[in-house]
N, C-alpha and C positions, 0 to 999 in steps of 0.2 A: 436403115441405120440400126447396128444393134443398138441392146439396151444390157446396161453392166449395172450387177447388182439391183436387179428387179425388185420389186416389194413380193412380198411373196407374205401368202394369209397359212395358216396351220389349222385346217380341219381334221386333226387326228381327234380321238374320242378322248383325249385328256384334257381336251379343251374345257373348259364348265362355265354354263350360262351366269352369268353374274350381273345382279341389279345394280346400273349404278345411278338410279334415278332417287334412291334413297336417302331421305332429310335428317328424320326424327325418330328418337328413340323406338317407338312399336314399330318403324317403318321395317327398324333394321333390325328388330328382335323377330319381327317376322318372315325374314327375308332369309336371318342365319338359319333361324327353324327348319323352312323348306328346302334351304342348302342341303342341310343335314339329312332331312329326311330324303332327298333325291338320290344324293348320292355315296352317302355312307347309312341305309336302310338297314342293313347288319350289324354296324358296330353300333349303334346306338339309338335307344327308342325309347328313352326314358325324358319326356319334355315335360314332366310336374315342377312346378315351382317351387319345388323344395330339393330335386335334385341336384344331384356335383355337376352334372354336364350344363343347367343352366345356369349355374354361376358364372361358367366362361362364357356360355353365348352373352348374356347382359352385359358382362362386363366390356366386350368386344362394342355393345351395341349402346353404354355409355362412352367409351371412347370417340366412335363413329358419328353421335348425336356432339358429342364438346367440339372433335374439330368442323362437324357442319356449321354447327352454329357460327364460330370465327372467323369461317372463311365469309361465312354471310355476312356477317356486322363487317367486317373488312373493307367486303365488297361495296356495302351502303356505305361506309364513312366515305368512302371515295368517292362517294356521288354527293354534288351541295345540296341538291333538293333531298335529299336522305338523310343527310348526316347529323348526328346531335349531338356529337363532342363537341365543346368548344375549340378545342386548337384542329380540329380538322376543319372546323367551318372557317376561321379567321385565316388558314394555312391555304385553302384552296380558292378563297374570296383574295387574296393576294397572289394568289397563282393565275388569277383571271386578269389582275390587275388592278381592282379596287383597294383602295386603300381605306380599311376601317378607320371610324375617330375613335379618339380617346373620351375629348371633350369638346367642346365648341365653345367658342369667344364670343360676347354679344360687343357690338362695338356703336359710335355715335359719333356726331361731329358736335362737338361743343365750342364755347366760344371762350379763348382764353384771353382777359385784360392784362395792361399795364397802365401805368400812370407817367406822363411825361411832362417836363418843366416845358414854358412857353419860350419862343424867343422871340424876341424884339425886332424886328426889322423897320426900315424905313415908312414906311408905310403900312404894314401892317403886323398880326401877329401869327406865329407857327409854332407844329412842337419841334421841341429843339432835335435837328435828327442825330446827333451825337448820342442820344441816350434812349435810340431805342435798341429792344431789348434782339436778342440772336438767342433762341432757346431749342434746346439741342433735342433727336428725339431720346425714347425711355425716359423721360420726364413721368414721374409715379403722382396719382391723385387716388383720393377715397371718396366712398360714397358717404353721404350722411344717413341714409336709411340701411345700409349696410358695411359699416365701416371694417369688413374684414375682406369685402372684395379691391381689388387692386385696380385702378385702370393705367394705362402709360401710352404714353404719346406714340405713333409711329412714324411719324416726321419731322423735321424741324421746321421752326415756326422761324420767322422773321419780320420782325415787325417794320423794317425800313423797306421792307417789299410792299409797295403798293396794290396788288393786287387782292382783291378781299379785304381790303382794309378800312375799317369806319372809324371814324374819329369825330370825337365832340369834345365840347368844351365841358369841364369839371369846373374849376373855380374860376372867379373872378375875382377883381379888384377895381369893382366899380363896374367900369362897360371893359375891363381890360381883364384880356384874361391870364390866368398865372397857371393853370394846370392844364393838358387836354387826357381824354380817358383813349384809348385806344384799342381796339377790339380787333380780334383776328383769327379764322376758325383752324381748328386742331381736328383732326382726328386720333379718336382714342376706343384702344381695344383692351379689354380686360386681361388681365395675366400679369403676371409677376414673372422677370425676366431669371434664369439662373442659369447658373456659369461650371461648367466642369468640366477637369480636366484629366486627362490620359497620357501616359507616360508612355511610349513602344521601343522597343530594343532592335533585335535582330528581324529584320522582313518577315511575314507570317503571310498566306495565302487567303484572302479575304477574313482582315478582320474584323472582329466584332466590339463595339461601344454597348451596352447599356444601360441608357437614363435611369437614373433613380428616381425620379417621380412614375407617378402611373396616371397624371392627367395630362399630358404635354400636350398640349397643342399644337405648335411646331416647331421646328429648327429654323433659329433664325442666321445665325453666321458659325461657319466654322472656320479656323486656323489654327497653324501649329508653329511652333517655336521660331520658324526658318522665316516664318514671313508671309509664307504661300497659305492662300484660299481654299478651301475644299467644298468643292460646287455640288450640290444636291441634283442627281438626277432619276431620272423614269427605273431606267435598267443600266446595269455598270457596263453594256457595249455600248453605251450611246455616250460616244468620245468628242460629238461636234456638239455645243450650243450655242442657240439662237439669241443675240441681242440685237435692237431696234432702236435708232434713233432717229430724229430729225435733224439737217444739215442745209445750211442756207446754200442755193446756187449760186456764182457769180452773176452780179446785178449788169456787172458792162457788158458781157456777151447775151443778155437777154435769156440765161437758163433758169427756169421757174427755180424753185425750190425742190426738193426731192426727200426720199426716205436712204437712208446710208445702214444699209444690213452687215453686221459686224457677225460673221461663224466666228464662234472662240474653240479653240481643240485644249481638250483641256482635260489631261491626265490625271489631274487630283481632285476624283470626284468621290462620291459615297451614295448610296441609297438607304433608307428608311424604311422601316417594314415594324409591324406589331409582332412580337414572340406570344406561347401560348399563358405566360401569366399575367399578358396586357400589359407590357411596359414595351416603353419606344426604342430600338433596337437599330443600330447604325451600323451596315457592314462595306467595308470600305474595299475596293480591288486587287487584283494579286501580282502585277507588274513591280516591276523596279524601279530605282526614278533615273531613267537614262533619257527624257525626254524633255522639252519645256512648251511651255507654252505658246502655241502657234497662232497666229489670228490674219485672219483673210476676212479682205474688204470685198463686200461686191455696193454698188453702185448703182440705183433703180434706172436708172438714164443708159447703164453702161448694157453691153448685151454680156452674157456668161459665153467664157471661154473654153478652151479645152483644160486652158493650164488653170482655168478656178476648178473644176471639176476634180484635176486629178488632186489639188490640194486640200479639198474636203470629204477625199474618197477614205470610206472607213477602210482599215488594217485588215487583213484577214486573219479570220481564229487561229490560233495555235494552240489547239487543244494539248498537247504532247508535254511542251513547258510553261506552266503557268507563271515563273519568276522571272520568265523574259521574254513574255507577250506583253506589249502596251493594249491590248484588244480592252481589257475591262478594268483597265486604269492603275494607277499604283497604288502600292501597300505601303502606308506609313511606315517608316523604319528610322529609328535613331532620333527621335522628336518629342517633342510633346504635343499633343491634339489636345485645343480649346472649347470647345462646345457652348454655344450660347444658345438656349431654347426657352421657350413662353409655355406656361403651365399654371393652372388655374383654368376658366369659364366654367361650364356649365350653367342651369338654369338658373340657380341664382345671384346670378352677375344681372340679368335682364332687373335692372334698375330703374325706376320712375324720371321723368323730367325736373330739371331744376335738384336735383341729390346730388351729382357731382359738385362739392364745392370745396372741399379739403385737397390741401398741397402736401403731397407728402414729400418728392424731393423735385426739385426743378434743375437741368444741364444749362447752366447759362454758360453761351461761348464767346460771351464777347472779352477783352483783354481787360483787364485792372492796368494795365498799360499804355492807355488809353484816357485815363483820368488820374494826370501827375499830380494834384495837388490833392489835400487831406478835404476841403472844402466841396472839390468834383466829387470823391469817392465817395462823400457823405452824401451830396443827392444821388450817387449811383446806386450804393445801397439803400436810400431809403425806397428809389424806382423797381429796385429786384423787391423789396418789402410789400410792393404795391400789386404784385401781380397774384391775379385772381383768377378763377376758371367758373364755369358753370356751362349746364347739359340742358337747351332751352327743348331737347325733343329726349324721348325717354330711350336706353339703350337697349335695345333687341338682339336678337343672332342668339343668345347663349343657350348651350343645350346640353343635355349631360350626355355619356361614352354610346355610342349602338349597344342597343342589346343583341343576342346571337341572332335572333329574327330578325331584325330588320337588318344584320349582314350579310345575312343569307341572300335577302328580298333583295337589298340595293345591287347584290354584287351578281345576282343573277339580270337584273335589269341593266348592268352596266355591261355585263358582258355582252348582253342581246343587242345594244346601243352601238358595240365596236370603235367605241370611242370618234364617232361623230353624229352627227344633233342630223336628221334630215325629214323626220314626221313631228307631230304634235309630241308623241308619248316622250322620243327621245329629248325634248327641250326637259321635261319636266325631271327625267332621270340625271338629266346633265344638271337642274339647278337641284337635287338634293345630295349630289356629288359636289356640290360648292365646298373645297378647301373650309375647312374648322377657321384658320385666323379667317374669313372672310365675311363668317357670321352664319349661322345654322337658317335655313327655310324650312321649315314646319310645314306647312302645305305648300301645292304648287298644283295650277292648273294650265292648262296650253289649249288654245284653238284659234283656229284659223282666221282673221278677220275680213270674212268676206262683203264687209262695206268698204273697206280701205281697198278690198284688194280689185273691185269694180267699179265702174265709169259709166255716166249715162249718157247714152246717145240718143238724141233725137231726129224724128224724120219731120218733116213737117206736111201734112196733106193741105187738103183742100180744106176740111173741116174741124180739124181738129192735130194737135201734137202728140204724135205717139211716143212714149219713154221705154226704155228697154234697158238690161243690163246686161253687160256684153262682158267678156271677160277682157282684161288687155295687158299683152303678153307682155307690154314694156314697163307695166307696175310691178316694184318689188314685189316679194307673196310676205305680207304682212301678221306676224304671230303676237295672238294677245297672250304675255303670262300671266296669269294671277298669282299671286303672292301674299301669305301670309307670316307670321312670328309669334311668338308665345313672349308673354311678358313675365316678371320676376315670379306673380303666382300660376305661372301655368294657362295663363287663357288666352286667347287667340287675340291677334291685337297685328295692327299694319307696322309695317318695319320699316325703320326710318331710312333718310335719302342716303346714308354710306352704304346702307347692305346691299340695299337694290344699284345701284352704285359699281358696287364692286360684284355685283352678279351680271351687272351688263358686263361688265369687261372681260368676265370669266369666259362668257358666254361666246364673245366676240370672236376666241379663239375656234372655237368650235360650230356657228351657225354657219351656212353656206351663203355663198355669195349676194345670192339673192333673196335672200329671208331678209328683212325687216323686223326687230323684234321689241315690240314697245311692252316693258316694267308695266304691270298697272297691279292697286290695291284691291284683291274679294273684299267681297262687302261678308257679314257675319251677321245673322240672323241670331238675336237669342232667344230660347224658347222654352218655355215650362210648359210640364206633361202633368195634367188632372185625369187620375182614373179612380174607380167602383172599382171595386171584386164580391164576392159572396165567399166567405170562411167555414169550411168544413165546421160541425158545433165541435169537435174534439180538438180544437186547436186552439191559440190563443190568437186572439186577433191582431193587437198588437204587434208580439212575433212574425207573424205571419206577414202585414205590413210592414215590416223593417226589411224583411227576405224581399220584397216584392221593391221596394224601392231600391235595395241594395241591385237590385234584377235589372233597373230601370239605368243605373249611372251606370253598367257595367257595356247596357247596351248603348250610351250614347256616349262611351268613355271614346274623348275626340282625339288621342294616337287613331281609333281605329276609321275615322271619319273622312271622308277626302270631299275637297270643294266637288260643287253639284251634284253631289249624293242626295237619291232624296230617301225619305221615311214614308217607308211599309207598313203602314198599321196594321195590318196581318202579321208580321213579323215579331212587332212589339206586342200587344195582342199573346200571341203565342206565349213569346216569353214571361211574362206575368204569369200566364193559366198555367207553365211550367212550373211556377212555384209550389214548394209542398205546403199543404194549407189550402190551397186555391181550389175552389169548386167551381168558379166558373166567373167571366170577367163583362160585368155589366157594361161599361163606356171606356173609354181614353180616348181624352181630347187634347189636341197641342195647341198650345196659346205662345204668341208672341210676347214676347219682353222688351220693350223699348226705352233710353235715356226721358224720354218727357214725363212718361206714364208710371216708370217703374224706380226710378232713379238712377241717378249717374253714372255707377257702377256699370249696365248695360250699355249696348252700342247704341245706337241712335237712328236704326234703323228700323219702319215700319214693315209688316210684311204681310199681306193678306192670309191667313191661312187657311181661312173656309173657303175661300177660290182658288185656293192653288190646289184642294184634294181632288184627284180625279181618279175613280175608281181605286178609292181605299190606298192612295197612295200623294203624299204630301211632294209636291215637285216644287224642285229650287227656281228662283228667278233667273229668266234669260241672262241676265246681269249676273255672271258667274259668284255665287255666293256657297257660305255652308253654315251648315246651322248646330247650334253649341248652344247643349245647356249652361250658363256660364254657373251659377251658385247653386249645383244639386241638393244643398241642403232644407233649402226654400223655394227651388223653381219646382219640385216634386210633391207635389200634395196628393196624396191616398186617402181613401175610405174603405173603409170594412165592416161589414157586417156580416151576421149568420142568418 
């Protein structure tokens, strides 16, 4: 077969050898040099650095050293483990898919009262159920130890729902009673809700919302003018979503019950993403609204057909016209867009037990229509007057925005993950990936539990019963997580039943079939470090002990701590003798801190620590724990002398 227009090379003698392995300034002042000298030896042979001719060589060879560099810093910002702009880190950690926070929600389930009139019945007494209360969610409360934090209800309460409902009697009237108190638990997550609105004209090709805060936490509902929803998704191709319910079987043909899978198609959606000045940022699709909303039932009993198939088969792209592709949803046009999102958390939301007690506004939704006469209204207002809240467990989860490191770390571990949970490491990646409203985990540990996940079998002989442990493939593979939270000052502290709560459920989406995955509390070891040093005589001792401690909280500063880490007294050791001042480090001993011995403030956990050192190295209990100086200004005691 011929070959038309061949590559063809030019070895004529005008060709000239050229470096192009060169970086840096000398590389390439030395490179023009020997140009010059190779092949123009005639015209010019004057290289003093005071001559005309090298003014153009350096100049040539700063040019050459400014675009190397560019192209290099270019080339690194592109890479995440390189990079140290922040908007290239936050740009390509959402290019992976992770979604930075802003800020994180600490949240709690607390118990909200009311008070309710008795009624009389034949025989005996009740509370009257006409006046209980229907209480809406966003219901706002305050903390008494911090009354600038906000908390608000995320669901509605209903107090004639029996479920979770305790009731006692308040007053009497003799053995009769005239009040009953009634109790009923809430969930409540910190944030303050705000509302904003956008006005869009003529169709625009993916637009953009926004927010004016820079701590959001999340989007909680959007709509615009017309009426219609605007559904939050992953990526604006993804036009099918998933809703789940439970549906009762017919009881006379004998069909159990079943689950009823609802695909909604659903064109008016938008994604979320952080821009590079860290505000929440809404860009919504570039379609036209020729479409409506579609929804197909599938049915777990039913088999899938061809015609459910072809009806939740995605559109193919149409790259060419983006204003009349449905592929990545529509673009607002001629409306106004509502925006309701949560903003506030951070760490100091993570509030004490028992401080939720202030009512800031309450949604009561029952009717004033309901209580015709002036006399009913008057007990209905004094029973809305009556309702009370309180936080019998303290509020956890809040945390302040990622800094660049740890977007980098998460969003490289989430990438590695592939967005499914199937080793130990991946559980723990997927619960510091826990959505901000769900409440922040501070640490996290994952392994395997292989008691649960074995069986003993016995053989029995002649003399004696032999026991073995055998693996057995029809046991779930059962994963312990450990879990801990930071509380309002920062120290490691268990997190109450909503978070873990709402981490199984996260979680649920993402473990595999046959994982079993039991929530359990690390235990938290507290410890003060006693050390000697010897002080150069030309320094002050003092000084030199304030560096050495300052040395000590820097190394057990617990962001950089992770459960069953243990301590290197070589390590610490080091660090101390590192300090200027230090001529050499006599002892450092770690002592335990405990609630009986050292006061309240610490955990209440004993922990051997002269047997747990083995070869100069402090190891954590089997009993997955981490150990935290909790009060470095007292758990560190130093001596110095010269």
């Amino acid at each position: 077969m011929a070959i038309t227009n061949p590559i063809r090379r030019d070895y004529s003698p005008n060709v000239k050898d050229i470096n192009y392995l060169n970086k840096t300034f000398p590389e390439f002042r030395q490179s023009l040099i020997d140009f010059v000298r190779s092949y123009y030896p005639d015209s010019y042979q004057d290289f003093n650095e005071s001559s005309p001719g090298m003014i153009f060589i350096e100049m040539a060879s700063y040019v050459g050293d400014v675009l190397s560099f560019y192209i290099d810093n270019q080339f690194k910002e592109n890479l995440l483990l390189h990079a140290d702009e922040q908007k290239n880190i936050i740009n390509i950690a959402q290019g992976l898919g992770y979604k930075p926070k802003l800020s994180a929600a600490s949240s709690v389930d607390a118990y909200i009262y009311q008070v309710v009139p008795a009624l009389g019945l034949v025989d005996n007494y009740e509370p009257d159920p006409s006046y209980y209360l229907k209480i809406g969610a966003n219901s706002s409360f305050r903390s008494d130890t911090n009354p600038s934090v906000i908390f608000r209800s995320s669901e509605d309460v209903d107090f004639s729902d029996p479920i979770d409902r305790d009731i006692t009697i308040k007053t009497t009237t003799g053995t009769i009673p005239t009040t009953y108190l009634v109790r009923k638990k809430v969930k409540l997550i910190s944030g303050e809700v705000k509302v904003t609105n956008v006005t869009f004209g003529s169709p625009q090709k993916f637009s953009k919302i926004v927010l004016p805060e820079n701590n959001v936490i999340s989007i909680l509902n959007v709509f615009d003018s017309d009426g219609f929803t605007w559904n939050e998704v992953d990526y604006l191709a993804q036009d099918v979503l998933l809703d789940e319910r439970e549906v009762s079987g017919n009881t006379e043909d004998g069909i159990p019950p079943s689950k009823l899978f609802n695909y909604v198609r659903s064109p008016r959606r938008f994604i979320s993403r952080i821009n590079d000045r860290l505000e929440m940022e809404m860009m919504f699709g570039s379609g036209t609204d020729n479409v409506a909303n579609e929804i197909v039932t599938l049915d777990s009993r039913q088999i899938a057909t061809d015609t459910y198939e072809q009806k939740i088969a995605n559109t193919a792209l149409n790259p060419i016209n983006f204003l009349s592709t449905e592929t990545y949803g529509l673009a607002p046009a001629n409306t106004q867009i509502t925006v309701e999102y949560l903003v506030g958390g951070g760490i100091k939301t993570n509030v004490p037990s028992r401080s939720i007690t202030k009512i800031e506004s309450i949604n009561i939704l029952n009717s004033i229509q309901d209580y015709p006469t002036n006399e009913l209204r008057a007990i209905f207002d004094a029973v809305v007057d009556s309702v009370a809240i309180i936080n019998d467990e303290p509020a956890t989860g809040g945390g302040d925005g990622e800094t660049i490191e740890e977007i980098r770390q998460n969003a490289l571990a989430f990438f590695a993950a592939q967005n499914r949970v199937m080793t130990a490491d991946d559980y723990v990646v997927r619960t510091y990936a826990l959505p901000a409203k769900f409440g922040k985990v501070a640490k996290a540990f994952a392994i395997r539990d292989e008691q649960i996940n074995a069986v003993i079998t016995a053989e029995q002989t002649n003399t004696r019963t032999e026991r073995t442990f055998v693996s057995d493939p029809a046991a779930p593979n059962a994963i312990n997580l450990y879990v801990l939270g930071y509380n309002k000052d920062g120290k490691l502290t268990v997190l109450n039943s909503l978070v873990k709560k709402n981490l199984a459920k996260y979680l649920e989406s993402y473990r595999m079939l046959t994982d079993e995955v039991n929530i359990l509390d690390a235990f938290v070891v507290n410890i003060g470090v006693n050390f000697d040093v010897i002080v150069y005589k030309n320094y002050n001792m003092n000084d030199v002990l304030g560096r050495c401690i300052d040395a000590i909280v820097n190394f057990f500063d617990i962001d950089k701590w992770k459960i069953q880490q243990p301590i290197i007294l070589a390590d610490l050791r080091n660090t101390i003798g590192s300090v200027e001042g230090v001529q050499s480090v006599i002892s450092v001993d770690i002592t335990n801190k405990y609630q009986f011995k050292d006061g309240s403030d610490y955990q209440n956990y004993r922990y051997p620590i002269d047997e747990a050192i083995v070869n100069d190295v402090v190891y954590p209990s089997l009993d997955p724990c981490i150990f935290e100086i909790r009060y470095p200004e007292t758990d560190i005691v130093g001596r110095a002398r010269q």
